[in-house]
C-alpha positions, -999 to +999 in steps of 0.1 A: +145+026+040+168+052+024+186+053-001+220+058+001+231+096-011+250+098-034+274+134-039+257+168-049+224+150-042+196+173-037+166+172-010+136+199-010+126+214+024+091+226+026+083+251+001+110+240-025+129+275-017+145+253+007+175+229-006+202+207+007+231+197-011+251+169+002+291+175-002+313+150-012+344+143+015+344+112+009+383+116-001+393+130+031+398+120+066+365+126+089+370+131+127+367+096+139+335+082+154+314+113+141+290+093+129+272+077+156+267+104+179+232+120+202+239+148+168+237+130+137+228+091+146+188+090+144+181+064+173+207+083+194+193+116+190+165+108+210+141+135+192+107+140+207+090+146+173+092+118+146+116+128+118+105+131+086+123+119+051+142+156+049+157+151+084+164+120+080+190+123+047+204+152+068+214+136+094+227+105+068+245+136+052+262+147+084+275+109+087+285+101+055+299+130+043+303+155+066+281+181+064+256+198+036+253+229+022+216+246+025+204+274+006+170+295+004+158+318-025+153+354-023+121+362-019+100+398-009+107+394+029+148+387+023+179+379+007+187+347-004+212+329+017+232+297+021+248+283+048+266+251+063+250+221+089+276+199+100+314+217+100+307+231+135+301+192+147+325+170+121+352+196+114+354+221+145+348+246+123+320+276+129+290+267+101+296+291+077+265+313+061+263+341+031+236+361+018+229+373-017+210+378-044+215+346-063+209+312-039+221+289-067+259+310-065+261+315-028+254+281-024+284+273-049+306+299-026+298+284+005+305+247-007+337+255-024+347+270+015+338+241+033+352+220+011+386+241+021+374+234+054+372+201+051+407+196+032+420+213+070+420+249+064+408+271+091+390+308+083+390+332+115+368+361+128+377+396+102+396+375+084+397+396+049+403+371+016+409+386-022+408+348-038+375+340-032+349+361-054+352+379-087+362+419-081+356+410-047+367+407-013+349+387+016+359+389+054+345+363+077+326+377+112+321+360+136+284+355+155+291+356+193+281+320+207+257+334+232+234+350+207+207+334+194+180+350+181+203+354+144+204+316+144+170+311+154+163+334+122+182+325+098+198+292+104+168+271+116+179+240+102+216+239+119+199+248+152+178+222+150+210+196+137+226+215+171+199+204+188+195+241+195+224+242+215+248+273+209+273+268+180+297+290+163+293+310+132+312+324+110+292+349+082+309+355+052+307+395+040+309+402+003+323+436-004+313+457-033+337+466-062+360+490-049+362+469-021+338+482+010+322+462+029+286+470+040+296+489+080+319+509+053+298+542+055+309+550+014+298+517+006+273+510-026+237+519-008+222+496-041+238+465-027+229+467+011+194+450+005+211+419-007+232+412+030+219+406+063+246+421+088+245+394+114+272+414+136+249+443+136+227+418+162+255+416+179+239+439+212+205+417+207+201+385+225 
């Protein structure tokens, strides 16, 4: 058996680039019944492969707080990125997902969001926000819902929480210090590696 998680615990994915955080909500109102679902209840999901340890505290994750907060190091082939499993489901919010150089800070970003989320605010497709990063401004895009192959990509373990069924997505765009964002045509060239334009798959299915 389990144990019971307990806030900001930590479990390894694979190749210990992977990491989930699980968020404490625990103060705050859940959606009722969201925790014994065909999504986040283990015997209801009805999986045809076994689940291991790491998708098992997910899904414990999903039902006792709400969601978690995964992030991936950078590495040769990418940026690092972090990104939410559980707000689309528990909060009728679009996961939210950011890419960067530093896993350990996006990771920080994205949790301090969907904590917001989770306290009832809302963030909506090119919405622009000045309070979130240092000399910076982000603007959430939206992923069209009938898109998939970005998901598939980069958000492997929320499709699979989804049970690869389409969810929404919101991708939080960092801007760079005089405040372009990266389909800004003057914007700093040195910082385009570190972002993953998930709009520009927009056209691709």
């Amino acid at each position: 058996m389990l144990t019971e998680l307990e806030p900001g615990s930590e479990i390894v994915f694979g190749d210990h680039q992977v990491v989930g955080v699980a968020m404490d909500t625990s103060s705050r109102e859940l959606p009722p019944d969201g925790h014994a679902c065909a999504y986040c209840d283990p015997e209801l999901r009805g999986d045809q492969q076994e689940l291991d340890e790491g998708d098992e505290r997910l899904l414990e994750a999903t039902r006792q707080f709400g969601f978690m907060v995964f992030r991936i190091g950078a590495d040769d082939e990418g940026p690092g990125l972090a990104f939410t499993v559980g707000l689309a489901h528990r909060f009728d919010h679009p996961e939210l997902v950011c890419f960067g150089a530093d896993a350990d800070v996006l990771g920080e970003l994205v949790r301090d969001l969907a904590n917001q989320v989770a306290a009832g605010s809302r963030f909506e497709d090119r919405e622009i926000r000045t309070d979130v990063l240092h000399r910076a401004k982000v603007r959430f895009d939206a992923l069209p819902t009938d898109r998939d192959a970005p998901r598939r990509e980069h958000l492997g373990y929320a499709c699979w929480f989804h049970r690869n069924a389409s969810f929404p997505v919101l991708q939080v765009v960092w801007s760079d210090r005089e405040g372009r964002f990266p389909d800004d045509p003057d914007h700093d060239p040195a910082l385009a590696r570190w972002q993953v334009s998930l709009g520009a798959l927009r056209g691709s299915a």
